[in-house]
C-alpha positions in Angstrom: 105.7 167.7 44.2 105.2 168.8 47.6 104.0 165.2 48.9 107.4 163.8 47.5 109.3 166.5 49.5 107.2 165.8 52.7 107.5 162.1 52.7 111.0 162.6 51.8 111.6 164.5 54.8 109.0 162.3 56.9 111.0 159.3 56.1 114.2 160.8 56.8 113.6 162.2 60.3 111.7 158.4 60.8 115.2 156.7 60.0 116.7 159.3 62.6 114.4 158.4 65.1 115.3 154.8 64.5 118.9 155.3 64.6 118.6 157.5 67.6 116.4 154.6 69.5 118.9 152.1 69.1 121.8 154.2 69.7 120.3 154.6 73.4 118.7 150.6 73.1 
C-alpha cells in the first residue's frame, strides 16, 4: 500500500511541476 501512496504523490507533485512549467512557458 505504500507504493500506491508514493506514486500517488509522485504523480501529483509531477502534474504540479507541469503546470508550474507552463505557467512560466
Amino acid at each position: 500500500m505504500k507504493i500506491v501512496i508514493y506514486v500517488m504523490i509522485l504523480s501529483m507533485l509531477l502534474s504540479s511541476a507541469l503546470a508550474g512549467a507552463s505557467f512560466f512557458l
